[in-house]
C-alpha positions in Angstrom: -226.7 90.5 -26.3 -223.4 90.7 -24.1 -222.1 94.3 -22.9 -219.6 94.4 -25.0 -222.2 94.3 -28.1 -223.8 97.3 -27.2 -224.3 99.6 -29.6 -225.2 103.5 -29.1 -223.9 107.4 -30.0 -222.4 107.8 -26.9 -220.8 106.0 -23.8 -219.9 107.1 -20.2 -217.0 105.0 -19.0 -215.9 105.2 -15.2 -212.4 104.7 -13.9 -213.1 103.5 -10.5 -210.3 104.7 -7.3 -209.0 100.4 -7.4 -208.5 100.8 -11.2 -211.6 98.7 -12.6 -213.0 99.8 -15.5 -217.3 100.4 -15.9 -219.4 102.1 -18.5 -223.1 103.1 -17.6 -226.1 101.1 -18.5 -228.5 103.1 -17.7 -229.7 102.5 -14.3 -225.8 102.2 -12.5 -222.5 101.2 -13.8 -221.1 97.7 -14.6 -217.6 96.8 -15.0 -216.3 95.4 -18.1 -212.8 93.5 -19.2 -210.6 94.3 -21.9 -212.0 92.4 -24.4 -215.8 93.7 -23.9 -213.9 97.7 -23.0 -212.1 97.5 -26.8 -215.6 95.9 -28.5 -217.6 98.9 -27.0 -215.0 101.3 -28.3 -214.9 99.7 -31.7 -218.4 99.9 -32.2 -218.4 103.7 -30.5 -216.4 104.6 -33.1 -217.9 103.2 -35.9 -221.5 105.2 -34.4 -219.3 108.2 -34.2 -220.5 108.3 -31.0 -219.1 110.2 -28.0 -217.0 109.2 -24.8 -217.5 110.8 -21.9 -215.0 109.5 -19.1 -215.4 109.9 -15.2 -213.0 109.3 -12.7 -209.2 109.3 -12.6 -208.9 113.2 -12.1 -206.2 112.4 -9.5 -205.3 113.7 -6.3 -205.2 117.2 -5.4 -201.5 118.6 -6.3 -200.5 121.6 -3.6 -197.6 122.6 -5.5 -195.3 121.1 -2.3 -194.9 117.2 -3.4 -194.8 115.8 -7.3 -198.0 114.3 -8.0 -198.8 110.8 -7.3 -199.9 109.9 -11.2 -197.9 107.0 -11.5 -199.2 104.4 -8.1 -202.7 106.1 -9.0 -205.1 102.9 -10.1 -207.8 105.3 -11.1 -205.6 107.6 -13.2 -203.3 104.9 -14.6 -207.1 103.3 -15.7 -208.6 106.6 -17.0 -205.1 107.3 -18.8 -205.7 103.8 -20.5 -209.7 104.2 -21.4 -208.8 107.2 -23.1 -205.3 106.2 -25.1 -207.6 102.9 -26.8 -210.3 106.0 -27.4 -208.4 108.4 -29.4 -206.3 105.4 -31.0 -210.2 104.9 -32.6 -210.5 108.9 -33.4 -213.4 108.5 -30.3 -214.0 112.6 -29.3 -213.3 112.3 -24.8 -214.6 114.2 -23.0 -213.5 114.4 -19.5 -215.8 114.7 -16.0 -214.1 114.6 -12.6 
C-alpha cells in the first residue's frame, strides 16, 4: 500500500519553510506529491477524519513592513494544503 492509500480519521500535514509538502507516518514525516497529497485528502474526507496542518504560520509581522505572504514557500504551501481541504468539507485545524 502506497502513501497516498492510506486510510485513517485523522492526518497531520506539514508545510515545510522550501514549500514541500509531508504528512506524519508515525515515527517522522514523509513528503508526498500532488497526486498522493489529493488521494489522502479524498479518502480523509470520506473517513470524516480530521486535518491538522503545521507549518506556514509565516514570519513575524512588527506592524513596520507589509508581510512577506506572497515569496513565502511555506505559507504559499500551507495556504494550498488547506484550500484542497475545505474544497473536501475536511475540518483544519491549524498548529504553528
Amino acid at each position: 500500500m502506497g502513501i497516498g492509500e492510506r486510510r485513517s480519521g485523522d492526518l497531520t500535514v506539514w508545510a515545510g519553510d522550501d514549500g514541500s509538502v509531508s504528512v506524519d507516518v508515525g515515527a517522522r514525516f514523509v513528503a508526498v506529491g500532488d497526486e498522493d497529497l489529493e488521494r489522502l485528502l479524498d479518502n480523509l474526507a470520506a473517513d470524516g477524519g480530521t486535518l491538522t496542518l503545521v507549518g506556514g504560520a509565516g514570519r513575524a509581522d512588527d506592524g513596520d513592513h507589509a508581510p512577506y505572504r506572497e515569496s513565502d514557500p511555506a505559507m504559499n504551501a500551507a495556504g494550498w494544503v488547506q484550500a484542497l481541504a475545505e474544497q473536501r468539507g475536511i475540518r483544519v485545524v491549524r498548529e504553528a
